[in-house]
Biopython code that builds the backbone (N, CA, C, O; Angstrom):
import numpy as np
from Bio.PDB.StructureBuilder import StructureBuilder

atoms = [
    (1, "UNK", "N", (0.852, -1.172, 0.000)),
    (1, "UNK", "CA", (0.000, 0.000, 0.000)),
    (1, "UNK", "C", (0.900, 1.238, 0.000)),
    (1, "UNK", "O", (1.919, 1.473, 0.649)),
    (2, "UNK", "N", (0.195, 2.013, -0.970)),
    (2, "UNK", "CA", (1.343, 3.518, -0.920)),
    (2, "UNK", "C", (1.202, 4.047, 0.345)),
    (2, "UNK", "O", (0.484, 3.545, 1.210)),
    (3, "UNK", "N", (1.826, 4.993, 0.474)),
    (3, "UNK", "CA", (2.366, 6.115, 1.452)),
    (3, "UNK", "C", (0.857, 7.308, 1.336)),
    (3, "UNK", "O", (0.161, 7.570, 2.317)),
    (4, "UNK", "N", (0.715, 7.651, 0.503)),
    (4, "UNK", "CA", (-0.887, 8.350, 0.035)),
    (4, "UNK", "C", (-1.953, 7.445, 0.745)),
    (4, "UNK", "O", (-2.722, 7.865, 1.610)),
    (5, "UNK", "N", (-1.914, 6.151, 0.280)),
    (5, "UNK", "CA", (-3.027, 5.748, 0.426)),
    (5, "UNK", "C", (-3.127, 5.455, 1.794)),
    (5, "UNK", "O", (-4.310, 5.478, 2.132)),
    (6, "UNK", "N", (-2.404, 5.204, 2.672)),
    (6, "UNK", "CA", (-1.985, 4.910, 3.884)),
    (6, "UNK", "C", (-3.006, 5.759, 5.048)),
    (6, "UNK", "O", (-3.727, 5.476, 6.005)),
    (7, "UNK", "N", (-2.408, 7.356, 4.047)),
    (7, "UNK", "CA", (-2.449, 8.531, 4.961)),
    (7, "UNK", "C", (-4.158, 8.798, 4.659)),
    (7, "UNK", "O", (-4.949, 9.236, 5.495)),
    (8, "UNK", "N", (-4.447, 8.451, 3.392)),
    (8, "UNK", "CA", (-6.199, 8.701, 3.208)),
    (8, "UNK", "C", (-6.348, 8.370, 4.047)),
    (8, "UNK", "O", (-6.224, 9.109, 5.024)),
    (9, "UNK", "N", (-6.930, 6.221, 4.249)),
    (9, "UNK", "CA", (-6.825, 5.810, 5.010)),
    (9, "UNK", "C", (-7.279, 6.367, 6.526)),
    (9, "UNK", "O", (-8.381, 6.327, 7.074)),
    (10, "UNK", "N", (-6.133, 6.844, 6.935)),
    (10, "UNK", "CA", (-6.192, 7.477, 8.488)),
    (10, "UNK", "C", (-7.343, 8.452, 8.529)),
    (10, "UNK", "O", (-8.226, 8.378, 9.383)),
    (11, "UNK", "N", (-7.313, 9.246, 7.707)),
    (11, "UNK", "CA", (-8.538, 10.323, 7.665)),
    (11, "UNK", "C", (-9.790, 10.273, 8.063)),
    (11, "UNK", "O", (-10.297, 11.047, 8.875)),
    (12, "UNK", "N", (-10.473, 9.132, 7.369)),
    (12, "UNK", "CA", (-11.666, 8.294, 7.303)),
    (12, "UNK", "C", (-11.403, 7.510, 8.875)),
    (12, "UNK", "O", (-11.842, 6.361, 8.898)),
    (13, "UNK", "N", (-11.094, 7.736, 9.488)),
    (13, "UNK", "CA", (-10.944, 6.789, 11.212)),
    (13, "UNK", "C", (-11.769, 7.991, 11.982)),
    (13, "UNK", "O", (-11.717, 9.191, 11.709)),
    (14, "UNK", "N", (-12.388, 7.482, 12.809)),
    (14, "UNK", "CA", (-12.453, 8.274, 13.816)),
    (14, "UNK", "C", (-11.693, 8.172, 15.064)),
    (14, "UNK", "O", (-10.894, 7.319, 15.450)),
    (15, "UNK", "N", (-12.315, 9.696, 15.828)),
    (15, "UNK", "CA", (-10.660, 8.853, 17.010)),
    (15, "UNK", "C", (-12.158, 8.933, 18.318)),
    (15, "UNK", "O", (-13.122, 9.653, 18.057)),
    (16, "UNK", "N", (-12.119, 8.234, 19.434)),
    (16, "UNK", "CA", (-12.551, 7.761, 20.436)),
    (16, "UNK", "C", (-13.141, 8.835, 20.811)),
    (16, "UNK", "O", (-14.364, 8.795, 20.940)),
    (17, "UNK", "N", (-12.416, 10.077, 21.083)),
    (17, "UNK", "CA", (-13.764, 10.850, 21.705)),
    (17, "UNK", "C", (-14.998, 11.231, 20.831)),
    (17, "UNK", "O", (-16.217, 11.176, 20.998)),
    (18, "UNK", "N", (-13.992, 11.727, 19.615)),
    (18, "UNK", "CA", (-15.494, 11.446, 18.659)),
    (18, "UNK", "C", (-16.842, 10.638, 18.985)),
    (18, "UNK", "O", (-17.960, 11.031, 19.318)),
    (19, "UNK", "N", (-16.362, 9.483, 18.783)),
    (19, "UNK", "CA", (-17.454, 8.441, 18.929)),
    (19, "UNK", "C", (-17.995, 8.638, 20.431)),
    (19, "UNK", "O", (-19.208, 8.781, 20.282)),
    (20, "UNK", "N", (-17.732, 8.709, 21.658)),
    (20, "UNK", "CA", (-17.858, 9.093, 22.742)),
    (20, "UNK", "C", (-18.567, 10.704, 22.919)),
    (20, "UNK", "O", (-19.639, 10.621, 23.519)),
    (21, "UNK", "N", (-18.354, 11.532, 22.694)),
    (21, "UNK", "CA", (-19.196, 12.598, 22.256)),
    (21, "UNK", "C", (-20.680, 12.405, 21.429)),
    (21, "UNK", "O", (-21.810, 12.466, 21.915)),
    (22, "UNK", "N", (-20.418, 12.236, 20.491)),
    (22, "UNK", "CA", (-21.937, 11.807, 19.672)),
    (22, "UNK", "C", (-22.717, 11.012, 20.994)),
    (22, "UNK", "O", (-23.547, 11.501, 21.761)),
    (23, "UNK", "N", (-22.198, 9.720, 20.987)),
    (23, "UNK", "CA", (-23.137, 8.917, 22.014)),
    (23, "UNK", "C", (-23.813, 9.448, 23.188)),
    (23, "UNK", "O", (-24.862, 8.958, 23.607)),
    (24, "UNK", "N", (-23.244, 10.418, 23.713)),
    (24, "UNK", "CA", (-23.637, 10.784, 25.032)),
    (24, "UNK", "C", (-24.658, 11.824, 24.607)),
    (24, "UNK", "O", (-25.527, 12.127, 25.424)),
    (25, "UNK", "N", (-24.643, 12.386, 23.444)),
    (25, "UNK", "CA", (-25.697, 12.962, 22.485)),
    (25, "UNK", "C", (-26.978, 12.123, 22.793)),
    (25, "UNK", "O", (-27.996, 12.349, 23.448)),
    (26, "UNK", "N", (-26.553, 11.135, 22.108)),
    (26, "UNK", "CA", (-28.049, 9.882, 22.100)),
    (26, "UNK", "C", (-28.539, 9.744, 23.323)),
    (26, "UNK", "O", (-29.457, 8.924, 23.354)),
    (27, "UNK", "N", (-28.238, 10.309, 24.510)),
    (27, "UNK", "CA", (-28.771, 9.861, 25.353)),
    (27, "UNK", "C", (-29.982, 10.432, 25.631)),
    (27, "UNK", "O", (-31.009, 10.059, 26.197)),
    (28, "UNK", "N", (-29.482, 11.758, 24.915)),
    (28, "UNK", "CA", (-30.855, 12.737, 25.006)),
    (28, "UNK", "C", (-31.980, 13.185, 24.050)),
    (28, "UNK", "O", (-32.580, 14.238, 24.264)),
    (29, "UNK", "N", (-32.219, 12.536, 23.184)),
    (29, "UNK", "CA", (-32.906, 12.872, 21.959)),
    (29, "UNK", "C", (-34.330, 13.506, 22.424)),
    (29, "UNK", "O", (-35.229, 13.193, 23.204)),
    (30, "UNK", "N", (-33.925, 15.028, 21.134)),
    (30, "UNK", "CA", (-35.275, 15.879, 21.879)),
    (30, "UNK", "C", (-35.850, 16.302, 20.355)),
    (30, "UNK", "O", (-35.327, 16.740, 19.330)),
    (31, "UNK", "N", (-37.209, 15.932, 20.768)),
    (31, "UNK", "CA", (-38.133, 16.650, 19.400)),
    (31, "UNK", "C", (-38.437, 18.331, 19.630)),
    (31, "UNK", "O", (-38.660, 19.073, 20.587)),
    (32, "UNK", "N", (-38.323, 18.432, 18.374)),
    (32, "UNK", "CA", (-37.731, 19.896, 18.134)),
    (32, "UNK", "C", (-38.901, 20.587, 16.737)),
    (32, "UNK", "O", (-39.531, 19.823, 16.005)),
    (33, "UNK", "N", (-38.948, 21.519, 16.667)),
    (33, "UNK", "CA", (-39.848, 22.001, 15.456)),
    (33, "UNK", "C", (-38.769, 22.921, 14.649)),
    (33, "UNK", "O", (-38.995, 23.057, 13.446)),
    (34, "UNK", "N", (-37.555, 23.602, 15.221)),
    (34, "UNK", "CA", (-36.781, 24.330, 14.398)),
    (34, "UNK", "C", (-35.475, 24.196, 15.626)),
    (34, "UNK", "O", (-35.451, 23.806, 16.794)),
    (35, "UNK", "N", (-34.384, 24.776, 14.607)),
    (35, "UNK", "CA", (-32.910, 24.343, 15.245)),
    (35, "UNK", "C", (-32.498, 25.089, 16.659)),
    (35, "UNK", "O", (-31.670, 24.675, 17.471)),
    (36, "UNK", "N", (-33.413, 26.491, 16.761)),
    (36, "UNK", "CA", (-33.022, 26.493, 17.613)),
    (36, "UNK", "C", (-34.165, 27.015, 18.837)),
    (36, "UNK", "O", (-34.430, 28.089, 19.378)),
    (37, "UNK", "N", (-34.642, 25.658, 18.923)),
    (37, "UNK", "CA", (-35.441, 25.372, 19.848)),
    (37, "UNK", "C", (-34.628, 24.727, 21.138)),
    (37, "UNK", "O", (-35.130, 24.657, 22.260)),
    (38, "UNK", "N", (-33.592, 24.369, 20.880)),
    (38, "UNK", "CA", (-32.295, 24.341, 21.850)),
    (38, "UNK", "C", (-31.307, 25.266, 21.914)),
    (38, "UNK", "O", (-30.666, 25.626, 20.926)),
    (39, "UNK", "N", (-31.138, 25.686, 23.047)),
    (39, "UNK", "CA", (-30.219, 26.833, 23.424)),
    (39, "UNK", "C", (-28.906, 27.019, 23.570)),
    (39, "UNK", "O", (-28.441, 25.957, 23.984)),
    (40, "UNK", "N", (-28.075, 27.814, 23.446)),
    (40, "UNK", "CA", (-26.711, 27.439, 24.062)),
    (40, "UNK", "C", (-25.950, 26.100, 23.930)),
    (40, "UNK", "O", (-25.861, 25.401, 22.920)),
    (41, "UNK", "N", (-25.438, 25.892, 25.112)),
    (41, "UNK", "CA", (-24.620, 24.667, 24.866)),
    (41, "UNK", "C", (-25.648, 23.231, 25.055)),
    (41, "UNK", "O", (-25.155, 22.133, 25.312)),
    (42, "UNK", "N", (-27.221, 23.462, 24.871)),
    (42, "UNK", "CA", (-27.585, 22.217, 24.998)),
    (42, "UNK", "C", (-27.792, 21.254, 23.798)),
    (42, "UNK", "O", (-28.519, 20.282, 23.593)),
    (43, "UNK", "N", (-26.885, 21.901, 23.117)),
    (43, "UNK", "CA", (-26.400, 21.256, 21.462)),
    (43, "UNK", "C", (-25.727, 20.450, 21.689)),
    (43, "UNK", "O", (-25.950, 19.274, 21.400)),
    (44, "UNK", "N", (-24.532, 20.951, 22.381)),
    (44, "UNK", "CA", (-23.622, 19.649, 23.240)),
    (44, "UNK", "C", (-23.987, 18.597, 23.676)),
    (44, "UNK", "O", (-23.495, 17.541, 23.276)),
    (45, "UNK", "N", (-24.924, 18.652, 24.585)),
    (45, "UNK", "CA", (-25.977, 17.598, 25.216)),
    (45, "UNK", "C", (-26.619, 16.899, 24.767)),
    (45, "UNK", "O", (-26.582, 15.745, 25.195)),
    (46, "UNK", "N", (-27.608, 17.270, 23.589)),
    (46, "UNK", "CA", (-28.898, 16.648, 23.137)),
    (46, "UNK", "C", (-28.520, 16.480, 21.679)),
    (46, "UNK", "O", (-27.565, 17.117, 21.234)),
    (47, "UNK", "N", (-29.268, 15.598, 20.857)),
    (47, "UNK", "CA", (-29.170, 15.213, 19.767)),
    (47, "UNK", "C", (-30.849, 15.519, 18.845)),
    (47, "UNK", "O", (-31.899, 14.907, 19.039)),
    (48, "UNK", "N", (-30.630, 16.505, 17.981)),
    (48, "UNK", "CA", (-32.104, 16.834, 17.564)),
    (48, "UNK", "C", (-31.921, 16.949, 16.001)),
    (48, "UNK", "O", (-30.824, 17.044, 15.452)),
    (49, "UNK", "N", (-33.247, 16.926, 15.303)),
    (49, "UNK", "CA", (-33.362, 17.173, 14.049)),
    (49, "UNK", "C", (-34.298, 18.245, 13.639)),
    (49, "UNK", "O", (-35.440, 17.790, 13.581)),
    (50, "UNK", "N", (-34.232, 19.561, 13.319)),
    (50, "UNK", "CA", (-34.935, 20.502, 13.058)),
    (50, "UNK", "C", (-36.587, 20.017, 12.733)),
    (50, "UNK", "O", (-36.595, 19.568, 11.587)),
    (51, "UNK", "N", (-37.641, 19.969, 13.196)),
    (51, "UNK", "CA", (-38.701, 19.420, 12.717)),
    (51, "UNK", "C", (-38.566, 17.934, 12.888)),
    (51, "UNK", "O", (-39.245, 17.414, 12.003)),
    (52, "UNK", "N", (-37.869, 16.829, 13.793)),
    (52, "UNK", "CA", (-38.629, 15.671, 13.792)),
    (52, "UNK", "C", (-38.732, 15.541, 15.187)),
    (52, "UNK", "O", (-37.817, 15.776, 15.976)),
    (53, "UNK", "N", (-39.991, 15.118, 15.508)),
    (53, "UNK", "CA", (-40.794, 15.418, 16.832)),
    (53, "UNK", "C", (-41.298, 13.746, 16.863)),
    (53, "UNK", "O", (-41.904, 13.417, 17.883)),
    (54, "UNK", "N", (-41.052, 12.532, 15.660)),
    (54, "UNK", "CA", (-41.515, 11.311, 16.257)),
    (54, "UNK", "C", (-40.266, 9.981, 17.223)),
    (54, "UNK", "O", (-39.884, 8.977, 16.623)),
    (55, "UNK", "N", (-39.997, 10.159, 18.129)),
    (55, "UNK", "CA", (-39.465, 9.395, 18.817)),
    (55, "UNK", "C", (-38.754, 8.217, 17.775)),
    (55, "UNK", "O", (-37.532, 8.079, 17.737)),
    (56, "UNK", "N", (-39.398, 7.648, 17.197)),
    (56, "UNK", "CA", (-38.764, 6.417, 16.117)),
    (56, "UNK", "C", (-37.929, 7.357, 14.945)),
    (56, "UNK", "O", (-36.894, 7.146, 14.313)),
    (57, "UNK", "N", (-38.452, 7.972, 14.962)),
    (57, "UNK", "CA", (-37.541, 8.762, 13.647)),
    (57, "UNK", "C", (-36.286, 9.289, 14.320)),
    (57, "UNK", "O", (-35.153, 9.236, 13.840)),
    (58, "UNK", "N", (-36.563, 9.701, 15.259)),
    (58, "UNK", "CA", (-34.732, 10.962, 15.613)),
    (58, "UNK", "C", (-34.142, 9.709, 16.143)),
    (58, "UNK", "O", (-32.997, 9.447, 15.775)),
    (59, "UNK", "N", (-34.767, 8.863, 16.980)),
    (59, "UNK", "CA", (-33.771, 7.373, 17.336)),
    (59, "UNK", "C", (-32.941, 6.809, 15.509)),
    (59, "UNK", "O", (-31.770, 6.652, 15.163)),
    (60, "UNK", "N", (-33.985, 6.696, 14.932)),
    (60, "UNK", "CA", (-33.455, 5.902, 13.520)),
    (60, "UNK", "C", (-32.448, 7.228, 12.689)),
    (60, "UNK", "O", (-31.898, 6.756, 11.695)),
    (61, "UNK", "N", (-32.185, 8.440, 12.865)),
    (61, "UNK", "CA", (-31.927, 9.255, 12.250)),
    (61, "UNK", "C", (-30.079, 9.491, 13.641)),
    (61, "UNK", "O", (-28.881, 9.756, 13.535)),
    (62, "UNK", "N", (-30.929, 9.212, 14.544)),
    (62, "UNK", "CA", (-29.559, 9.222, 15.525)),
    (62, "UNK", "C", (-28.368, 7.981, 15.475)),
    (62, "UNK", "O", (-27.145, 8.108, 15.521)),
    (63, "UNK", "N", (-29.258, 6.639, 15.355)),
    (63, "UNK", "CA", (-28.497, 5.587, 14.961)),
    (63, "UNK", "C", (-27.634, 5.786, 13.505)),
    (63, "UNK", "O", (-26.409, 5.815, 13.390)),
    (64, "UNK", "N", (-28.392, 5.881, 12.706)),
    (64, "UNK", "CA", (-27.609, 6.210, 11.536)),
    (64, "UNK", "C", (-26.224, 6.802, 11.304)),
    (64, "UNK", "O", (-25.206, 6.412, 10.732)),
    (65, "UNK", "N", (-26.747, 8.391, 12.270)),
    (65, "UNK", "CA", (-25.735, 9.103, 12.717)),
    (65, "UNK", "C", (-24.232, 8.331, 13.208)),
    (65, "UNK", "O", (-23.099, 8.231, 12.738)),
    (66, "UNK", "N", (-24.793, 7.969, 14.158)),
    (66, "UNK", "CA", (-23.843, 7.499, 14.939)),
    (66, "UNK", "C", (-22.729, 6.649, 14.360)),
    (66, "UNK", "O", (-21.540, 6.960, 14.438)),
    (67, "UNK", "N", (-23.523, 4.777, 13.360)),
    (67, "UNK", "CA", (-22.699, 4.383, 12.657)),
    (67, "UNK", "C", (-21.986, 4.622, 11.740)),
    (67, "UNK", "O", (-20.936, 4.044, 11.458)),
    (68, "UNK", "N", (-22.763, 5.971, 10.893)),
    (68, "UNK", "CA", (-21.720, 6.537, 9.748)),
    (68, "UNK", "C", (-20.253, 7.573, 10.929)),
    (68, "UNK", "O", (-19.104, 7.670, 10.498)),
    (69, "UNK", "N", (-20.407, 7.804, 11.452)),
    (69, "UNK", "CA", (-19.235, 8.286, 13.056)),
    (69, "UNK", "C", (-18.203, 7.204, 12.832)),
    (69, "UNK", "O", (-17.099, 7.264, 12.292)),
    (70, "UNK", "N", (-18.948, 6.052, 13.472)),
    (70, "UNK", "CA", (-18.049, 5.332, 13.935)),
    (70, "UNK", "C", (-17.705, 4.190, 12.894)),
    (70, "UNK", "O", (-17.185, 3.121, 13.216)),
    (71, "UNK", "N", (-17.978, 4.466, 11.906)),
    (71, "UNK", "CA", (-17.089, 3.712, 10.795)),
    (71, "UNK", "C", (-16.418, 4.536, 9.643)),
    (71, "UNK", "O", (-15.911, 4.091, 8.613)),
    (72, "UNK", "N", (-16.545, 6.008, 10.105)),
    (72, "UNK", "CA", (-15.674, 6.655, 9.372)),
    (72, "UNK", "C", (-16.043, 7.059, 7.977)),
    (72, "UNK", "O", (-15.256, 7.443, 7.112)),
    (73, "UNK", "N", (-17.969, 6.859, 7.819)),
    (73, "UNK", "CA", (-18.122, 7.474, 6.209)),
    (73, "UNK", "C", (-18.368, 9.049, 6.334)),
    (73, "UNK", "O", (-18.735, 9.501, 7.419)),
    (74, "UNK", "N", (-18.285, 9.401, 5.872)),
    (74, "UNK", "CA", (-18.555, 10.785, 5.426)),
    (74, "UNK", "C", (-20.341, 11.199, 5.391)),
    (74, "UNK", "O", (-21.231, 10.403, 5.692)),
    (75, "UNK", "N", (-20.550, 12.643, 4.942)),
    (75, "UNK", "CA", (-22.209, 13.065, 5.385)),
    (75, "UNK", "C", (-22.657, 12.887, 3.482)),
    (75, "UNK", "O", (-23.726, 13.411, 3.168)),
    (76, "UNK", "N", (-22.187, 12.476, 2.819)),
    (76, "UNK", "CA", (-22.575, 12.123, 1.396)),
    (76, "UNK", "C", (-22.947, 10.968, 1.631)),
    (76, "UNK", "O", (-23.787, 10.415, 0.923)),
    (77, "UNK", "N", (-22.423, 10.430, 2.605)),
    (77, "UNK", "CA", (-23.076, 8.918, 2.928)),
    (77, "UNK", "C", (-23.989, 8.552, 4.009)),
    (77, "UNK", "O", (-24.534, 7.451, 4.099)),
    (78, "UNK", "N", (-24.113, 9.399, 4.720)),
    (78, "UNK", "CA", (-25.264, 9.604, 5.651)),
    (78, "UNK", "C", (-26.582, 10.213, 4.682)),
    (78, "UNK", "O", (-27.691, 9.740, 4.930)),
    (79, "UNK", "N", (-26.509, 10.878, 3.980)),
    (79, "UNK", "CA", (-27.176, 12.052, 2.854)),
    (79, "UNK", "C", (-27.905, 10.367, 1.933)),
    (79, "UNK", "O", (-29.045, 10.105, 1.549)),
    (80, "UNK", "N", (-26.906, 9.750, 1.892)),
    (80, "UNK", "CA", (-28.105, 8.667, 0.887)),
    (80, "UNK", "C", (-28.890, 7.846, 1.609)),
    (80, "UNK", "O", (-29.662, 7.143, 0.957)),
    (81, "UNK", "N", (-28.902, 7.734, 2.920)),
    (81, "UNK", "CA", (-29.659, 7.009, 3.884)),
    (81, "UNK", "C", (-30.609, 7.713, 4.763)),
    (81, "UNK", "O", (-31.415, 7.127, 5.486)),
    (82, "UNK", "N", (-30.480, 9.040, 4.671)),
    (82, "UNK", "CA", (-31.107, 10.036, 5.096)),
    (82, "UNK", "C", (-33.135, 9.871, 4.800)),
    (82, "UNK", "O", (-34.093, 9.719, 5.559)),
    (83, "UNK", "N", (-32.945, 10.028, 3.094)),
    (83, "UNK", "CA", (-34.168, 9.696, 2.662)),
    (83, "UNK", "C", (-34.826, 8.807, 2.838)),
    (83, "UNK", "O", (-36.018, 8.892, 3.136)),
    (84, "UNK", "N", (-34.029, 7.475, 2.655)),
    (84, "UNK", "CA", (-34.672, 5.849, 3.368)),
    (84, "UNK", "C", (-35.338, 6.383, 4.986)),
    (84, "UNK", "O", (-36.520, 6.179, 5.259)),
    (85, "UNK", "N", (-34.600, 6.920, 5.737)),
    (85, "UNK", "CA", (-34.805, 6.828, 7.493)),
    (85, "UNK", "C", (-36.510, 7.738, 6.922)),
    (85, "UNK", "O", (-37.577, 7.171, 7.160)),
    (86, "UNK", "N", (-36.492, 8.920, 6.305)),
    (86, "UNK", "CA", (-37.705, 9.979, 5.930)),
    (86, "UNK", "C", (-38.678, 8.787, 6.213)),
    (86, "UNK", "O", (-39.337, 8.321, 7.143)),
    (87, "UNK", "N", (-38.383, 8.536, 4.797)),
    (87, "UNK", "CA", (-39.734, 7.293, 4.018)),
    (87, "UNK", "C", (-40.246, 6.871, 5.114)),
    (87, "UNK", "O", (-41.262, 7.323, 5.642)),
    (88, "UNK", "N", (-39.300, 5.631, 5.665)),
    (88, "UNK", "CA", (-39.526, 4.521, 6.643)),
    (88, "UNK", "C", (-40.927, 5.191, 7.450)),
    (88, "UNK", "O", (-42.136, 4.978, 7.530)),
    (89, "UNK", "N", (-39.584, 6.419, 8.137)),
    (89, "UNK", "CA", (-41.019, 7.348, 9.536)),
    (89, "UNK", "C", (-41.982, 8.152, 8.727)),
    (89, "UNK", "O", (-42.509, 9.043, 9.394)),
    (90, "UNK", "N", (-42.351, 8.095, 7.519)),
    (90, "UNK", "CA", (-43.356, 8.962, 7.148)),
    (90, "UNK", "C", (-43.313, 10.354, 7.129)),
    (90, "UNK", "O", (-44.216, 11.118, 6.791)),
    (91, "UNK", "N", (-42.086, 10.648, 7.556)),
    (91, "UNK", "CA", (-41.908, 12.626, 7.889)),
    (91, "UNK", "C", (-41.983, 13.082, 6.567)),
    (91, "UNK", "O", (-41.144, 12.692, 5.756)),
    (92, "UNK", "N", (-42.745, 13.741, 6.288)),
    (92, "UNK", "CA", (-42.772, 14.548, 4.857)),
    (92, "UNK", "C", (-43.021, 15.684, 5.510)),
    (92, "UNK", "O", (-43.290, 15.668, 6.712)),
    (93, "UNK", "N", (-42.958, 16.866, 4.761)),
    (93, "UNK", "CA", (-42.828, 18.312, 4.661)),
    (93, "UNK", "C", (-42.002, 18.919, 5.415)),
    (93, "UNK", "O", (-42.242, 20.008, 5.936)),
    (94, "UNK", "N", (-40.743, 18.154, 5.575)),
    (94, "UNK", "CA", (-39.762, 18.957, 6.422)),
    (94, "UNK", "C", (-38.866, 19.903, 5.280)),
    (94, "UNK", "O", (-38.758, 19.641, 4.082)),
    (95, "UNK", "N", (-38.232, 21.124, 6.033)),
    (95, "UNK", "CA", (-38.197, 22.345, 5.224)),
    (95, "UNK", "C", (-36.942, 22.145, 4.129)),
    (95, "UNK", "O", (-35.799, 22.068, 4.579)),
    (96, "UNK", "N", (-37.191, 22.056, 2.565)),
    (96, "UNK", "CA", (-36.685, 21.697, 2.131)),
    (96, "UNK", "C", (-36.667, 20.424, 0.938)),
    (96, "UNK", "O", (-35.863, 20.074, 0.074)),
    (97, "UNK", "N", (-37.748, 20.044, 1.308)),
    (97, "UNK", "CA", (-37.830, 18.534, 1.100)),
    (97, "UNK", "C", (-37.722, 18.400, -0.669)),
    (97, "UNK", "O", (-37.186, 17.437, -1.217)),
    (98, "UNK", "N", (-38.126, 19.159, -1.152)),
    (98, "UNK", "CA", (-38.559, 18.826, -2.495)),
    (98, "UNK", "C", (-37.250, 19.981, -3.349)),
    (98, "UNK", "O", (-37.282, 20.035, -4.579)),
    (99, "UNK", "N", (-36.481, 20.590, -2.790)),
    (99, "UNK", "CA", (-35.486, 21.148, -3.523)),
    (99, "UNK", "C", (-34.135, 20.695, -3.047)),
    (99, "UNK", "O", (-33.918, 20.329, -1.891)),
    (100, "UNK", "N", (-33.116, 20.747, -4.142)),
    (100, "UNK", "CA", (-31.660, 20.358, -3.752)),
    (100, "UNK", "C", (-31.212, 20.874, -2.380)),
    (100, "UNK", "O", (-31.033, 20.410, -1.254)),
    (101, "UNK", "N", (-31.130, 21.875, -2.914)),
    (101, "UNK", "CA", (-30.746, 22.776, -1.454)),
    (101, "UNK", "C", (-30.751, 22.193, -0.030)),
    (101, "UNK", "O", (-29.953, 21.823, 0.832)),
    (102, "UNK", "N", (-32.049, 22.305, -0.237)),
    (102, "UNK", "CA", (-32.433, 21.562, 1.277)),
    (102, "UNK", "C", (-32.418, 20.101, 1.075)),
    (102, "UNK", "O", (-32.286, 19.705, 2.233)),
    (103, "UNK", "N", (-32.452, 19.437, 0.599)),
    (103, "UNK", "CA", (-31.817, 18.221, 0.721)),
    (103, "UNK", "C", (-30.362, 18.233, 1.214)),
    (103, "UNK", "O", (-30.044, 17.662, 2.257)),
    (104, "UNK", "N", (-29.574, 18.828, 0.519)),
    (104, "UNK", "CA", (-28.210, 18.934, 0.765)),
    (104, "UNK", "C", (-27.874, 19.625, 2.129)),
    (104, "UNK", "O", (-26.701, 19.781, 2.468)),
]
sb = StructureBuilder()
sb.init_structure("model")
sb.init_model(0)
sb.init_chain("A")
sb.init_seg("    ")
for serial, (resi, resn, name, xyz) in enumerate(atoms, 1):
    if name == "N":
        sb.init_residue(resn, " ", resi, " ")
    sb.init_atom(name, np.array(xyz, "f"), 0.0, 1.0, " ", f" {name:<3s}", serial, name[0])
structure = sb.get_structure()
């Protein structure tokens, strides 16, 4: 393996607190109607999604989260599983939905 590829490689890792941070996120999952319906540092704390208020959805939208973390994919790859988690919970009309933009 090259010396390049080595060093990609490393990039794509996460390192421990990472993964340890997010999680302690999950502990708190709060339904929310807009972003900042949480204050201050309780961003730190809690784990929310602008507009999803159903318990199964921010859990399935937090899990997701979490494994694309801790295996090191990127949010282009969270972004294609994103829509599946939508579907699954039925959330439609969240802000954005039907233009790039807000998808992205």
């Amino acid at each position: 393996m090259s010396s390049a590829s080595i060093l990609n490689a490393s990039f794509h890792k996460p390192f421990p607190e990472q993964v340890e941070f997010f999680r302690n996120k999950m502990k708190d999952l709060v339904p929310t109607d807009f972003w900042d319906d949480l204050k201050k540092n309780q961003h730190d704390r809690s784990f929310m999604v602008a507009g999803a208020k159903k318990s199964d959805l921010l859990s399935d939208l937090a899990n997701a989260v979490d494994r694309h973390i801790a295996e090191g994919k990127g949010l282009g790859s969270f972004r294609k599983e994103f829509k599946s988690i939508v579907a699954k919970n039925g959330w439609t009309g969240w802000t954005g939905e039907d233009t790039k933009a807000g998808q992205a």
